[in-house]
MDAnalysis code that builds the backbone (N, CA, C; Angstrom):
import MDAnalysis as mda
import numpy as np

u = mda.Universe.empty(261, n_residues=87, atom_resindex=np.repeat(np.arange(87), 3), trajectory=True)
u.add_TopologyAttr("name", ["N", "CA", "C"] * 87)
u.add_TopologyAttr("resid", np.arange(1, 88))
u.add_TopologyAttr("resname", ["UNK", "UNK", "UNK", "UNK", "UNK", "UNK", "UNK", "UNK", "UNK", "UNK", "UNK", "UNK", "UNK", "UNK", "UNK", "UNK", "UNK", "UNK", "UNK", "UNK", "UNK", "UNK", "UNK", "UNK", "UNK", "UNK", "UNK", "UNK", "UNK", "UNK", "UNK", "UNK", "UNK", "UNK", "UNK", "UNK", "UNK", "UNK", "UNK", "UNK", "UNK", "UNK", "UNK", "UNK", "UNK", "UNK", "UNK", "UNK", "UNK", "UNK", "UNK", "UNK", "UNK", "UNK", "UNK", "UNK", "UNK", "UNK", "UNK", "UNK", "UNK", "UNK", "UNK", "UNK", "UNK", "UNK", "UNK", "UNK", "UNK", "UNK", "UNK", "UNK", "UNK", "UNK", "UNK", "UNK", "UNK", "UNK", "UNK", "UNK", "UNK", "UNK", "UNK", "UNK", "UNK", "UNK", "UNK"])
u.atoms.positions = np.array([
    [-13.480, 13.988, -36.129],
    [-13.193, 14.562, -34.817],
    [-13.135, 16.086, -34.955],
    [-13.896, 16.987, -33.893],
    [-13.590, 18.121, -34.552],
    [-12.495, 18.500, -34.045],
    [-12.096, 19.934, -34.059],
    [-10.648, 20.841, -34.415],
    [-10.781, 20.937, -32.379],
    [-11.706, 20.996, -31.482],
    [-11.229, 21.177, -30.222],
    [-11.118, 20.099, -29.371],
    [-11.228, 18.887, -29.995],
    [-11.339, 17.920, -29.467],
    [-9.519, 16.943, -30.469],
    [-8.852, 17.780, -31.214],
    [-7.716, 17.008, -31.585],
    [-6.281, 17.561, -31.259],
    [-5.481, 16.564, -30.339],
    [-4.673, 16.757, -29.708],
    [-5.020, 16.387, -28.015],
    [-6.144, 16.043, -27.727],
    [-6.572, 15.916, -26.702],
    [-6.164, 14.393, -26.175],
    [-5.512, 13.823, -25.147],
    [-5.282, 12.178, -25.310],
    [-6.168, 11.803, -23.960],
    [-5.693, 10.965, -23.271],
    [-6.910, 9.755, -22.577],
    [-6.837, 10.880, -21.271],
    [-8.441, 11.019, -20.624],
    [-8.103, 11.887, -19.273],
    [-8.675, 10.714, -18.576],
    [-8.052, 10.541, -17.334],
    [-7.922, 10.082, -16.583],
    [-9.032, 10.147, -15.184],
    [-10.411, 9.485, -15.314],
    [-11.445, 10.005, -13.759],
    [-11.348, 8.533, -13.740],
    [-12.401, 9.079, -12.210],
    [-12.446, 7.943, -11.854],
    [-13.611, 8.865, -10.537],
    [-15.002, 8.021, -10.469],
    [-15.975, 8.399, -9.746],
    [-16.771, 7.389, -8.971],
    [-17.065, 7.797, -7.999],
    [-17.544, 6.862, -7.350],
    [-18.916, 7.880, -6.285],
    [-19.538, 6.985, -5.580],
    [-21.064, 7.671, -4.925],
    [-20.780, 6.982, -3.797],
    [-21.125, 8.224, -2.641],
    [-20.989, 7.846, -1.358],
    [-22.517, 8.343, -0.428],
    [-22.824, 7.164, 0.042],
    [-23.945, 7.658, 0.532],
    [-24.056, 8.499, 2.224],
    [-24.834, 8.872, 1.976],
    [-25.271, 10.004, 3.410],
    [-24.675, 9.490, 4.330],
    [-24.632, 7.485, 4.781],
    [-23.880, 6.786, 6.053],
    [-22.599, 6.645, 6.154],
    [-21.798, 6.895, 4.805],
    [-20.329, 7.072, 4.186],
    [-20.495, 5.884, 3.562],
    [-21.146, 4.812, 2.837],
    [-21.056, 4.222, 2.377],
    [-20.577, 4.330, 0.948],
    [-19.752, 3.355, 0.362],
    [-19.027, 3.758, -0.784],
    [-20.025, 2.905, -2.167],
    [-20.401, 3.135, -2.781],
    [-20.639, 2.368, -4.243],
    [-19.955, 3.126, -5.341],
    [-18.920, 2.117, -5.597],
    [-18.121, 2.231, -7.263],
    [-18.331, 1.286, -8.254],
    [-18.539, 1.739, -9.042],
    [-18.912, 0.709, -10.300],
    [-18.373, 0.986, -11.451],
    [-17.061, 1.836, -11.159],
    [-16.235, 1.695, -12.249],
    [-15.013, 0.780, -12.242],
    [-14.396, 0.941, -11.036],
    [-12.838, 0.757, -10.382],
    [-12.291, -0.459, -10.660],
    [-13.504, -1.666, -10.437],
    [-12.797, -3.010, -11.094],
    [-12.689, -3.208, -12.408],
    [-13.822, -2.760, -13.208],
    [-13.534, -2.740, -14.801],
    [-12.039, -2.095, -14.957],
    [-12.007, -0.814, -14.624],
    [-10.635, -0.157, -14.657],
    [-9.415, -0.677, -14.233],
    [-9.305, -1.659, -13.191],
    [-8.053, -2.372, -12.689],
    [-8.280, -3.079, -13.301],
    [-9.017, -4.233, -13.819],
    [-9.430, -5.194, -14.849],
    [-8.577, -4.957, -15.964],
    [-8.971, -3.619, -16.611],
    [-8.429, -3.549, -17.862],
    [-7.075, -3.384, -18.110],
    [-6.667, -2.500, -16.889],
    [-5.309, -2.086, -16.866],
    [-4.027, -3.077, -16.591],
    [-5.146, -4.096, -15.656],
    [-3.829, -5.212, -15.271],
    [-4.038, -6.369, -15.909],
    [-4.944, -6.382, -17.116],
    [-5.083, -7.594, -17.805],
    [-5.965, -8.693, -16.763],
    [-6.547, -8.477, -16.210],
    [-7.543, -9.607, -15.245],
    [-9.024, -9.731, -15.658],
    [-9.628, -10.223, -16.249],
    [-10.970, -10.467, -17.035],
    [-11.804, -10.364, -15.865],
    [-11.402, -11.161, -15.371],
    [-12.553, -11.890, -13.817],
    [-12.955, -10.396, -13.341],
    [-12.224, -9.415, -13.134],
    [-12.664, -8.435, -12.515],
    [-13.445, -7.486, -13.183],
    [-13.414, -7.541, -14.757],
    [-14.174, -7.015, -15.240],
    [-15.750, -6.548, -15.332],
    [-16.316, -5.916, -14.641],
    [-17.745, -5.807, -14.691],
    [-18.418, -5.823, -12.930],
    [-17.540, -5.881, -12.343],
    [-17.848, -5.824, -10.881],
    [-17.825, -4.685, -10.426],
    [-18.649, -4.699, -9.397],
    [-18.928, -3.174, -8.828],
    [-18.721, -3.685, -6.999],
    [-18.528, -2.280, -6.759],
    [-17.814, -2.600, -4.801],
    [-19.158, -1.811, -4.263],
    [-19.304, -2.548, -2.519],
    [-20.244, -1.584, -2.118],
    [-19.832, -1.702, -0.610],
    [-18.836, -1.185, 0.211],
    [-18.057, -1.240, 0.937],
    [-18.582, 0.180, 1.829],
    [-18.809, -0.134, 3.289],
    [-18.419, 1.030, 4.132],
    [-17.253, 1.359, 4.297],
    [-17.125, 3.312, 4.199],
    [-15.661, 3.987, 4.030],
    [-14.086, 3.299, 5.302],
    [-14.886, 2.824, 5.834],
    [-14.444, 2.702, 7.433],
    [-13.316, 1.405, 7.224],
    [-14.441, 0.529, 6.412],
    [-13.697, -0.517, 5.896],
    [-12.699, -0.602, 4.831],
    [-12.157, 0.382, 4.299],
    [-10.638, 0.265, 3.678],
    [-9.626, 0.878, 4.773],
    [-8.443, 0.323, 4.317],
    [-6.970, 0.349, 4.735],
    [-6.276, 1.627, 4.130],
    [-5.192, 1.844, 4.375],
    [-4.035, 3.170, 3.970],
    [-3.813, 2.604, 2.546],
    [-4.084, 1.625, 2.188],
    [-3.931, 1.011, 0.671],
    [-4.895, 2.002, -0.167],
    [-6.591, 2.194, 0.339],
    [-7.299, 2.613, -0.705],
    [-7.815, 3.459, 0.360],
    [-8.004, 4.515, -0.236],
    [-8.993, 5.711, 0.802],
    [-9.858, 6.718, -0.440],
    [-10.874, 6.575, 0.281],
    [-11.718, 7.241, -0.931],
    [-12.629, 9.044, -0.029],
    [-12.020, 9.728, -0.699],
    [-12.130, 11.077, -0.347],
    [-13.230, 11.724, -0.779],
    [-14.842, 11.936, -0.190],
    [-15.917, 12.423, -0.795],
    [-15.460, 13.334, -1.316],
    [-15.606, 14.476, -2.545],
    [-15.506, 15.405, -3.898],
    [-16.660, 16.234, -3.380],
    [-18.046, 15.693, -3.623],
    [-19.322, 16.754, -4.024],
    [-19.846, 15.605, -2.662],
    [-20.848, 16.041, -1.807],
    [-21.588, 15.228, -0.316],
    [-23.009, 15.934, -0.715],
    [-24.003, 14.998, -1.224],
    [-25.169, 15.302, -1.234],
    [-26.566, 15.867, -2.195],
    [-27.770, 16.061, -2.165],
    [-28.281, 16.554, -2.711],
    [-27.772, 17.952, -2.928],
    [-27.743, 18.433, -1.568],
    [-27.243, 20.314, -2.006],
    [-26.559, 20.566, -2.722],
    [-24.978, 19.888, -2.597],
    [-24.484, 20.168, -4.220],
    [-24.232, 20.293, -5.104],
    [-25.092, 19.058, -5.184],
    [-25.943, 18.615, -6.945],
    [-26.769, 19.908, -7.416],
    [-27.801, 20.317, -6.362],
    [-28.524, 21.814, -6.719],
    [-27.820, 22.586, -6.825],
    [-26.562, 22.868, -5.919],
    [-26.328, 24.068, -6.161],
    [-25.454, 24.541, -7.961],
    [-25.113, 23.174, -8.351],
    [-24.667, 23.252, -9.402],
    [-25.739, 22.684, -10.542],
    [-27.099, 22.720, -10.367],
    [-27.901, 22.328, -10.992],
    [-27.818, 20.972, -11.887],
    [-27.440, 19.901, -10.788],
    [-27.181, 18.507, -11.711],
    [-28.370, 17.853, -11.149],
    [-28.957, 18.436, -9.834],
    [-30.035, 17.738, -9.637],
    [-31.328, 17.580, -9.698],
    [-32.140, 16.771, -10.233],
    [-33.608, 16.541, -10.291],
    [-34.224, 16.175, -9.787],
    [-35.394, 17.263, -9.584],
    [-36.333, 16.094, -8.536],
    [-37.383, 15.835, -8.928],
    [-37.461, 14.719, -9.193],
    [-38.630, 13.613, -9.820],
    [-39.750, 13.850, -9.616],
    [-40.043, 14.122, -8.270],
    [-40.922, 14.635, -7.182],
    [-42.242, 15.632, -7.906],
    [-41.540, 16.817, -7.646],
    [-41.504, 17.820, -8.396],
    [-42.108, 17.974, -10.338],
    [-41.514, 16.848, -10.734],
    [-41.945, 16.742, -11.970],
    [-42.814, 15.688, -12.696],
    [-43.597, 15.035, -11.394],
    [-44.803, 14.006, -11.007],
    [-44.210, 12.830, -11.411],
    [-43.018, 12.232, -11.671],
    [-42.488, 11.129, -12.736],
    [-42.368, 10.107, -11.628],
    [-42.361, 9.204, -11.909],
    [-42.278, 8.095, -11.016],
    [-41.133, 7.054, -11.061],
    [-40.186, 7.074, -10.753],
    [-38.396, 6.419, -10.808],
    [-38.458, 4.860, -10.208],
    [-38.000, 3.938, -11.069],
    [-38.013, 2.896, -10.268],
    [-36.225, 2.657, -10.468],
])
């Protein structure tokens, strides 16, 4: 391990993708409650829920909305652009 990486302990994300209609896809969150609360079954499942449809229980707050701010922080590629073909 090197020297800036010791002392460092577990950080804590958690990410999820919301599409342009507010639609939510997470595909971490049940593995993560899975693991944490000891429940197998939930392990490996992914949610694909409109925002509209959760309760005051779970609310999921877009972070980054879109292509633009993927560019503007240069995370985004466009395939397009670089003749590649994405399936």
């Amino acid at each position: 391990m090197s020297d800036l990486m010791s002392g460092v302990g577990a950080i804590s994300l958690h990410a999820w993708l919301i599409t342009p209609n507010m639609g939510v896809i997470d595909l971490a969150f049940s593995t993560t409650y899975g693991r944490v609360n000891n429940i197998p079954s939930v392990i490996g499942r992914c949610s694909f829920q409109h925002c509209s449809a959760f309760n005051e229980s779970m609310i999921y707050c877009p972070q980054l909305f879109g292509e633009d701010c993927l560019e503007q922080i240069c995370a985004f590629v466009n395939f397009k652009v670089l003749n590649l073909f994405v399936i």
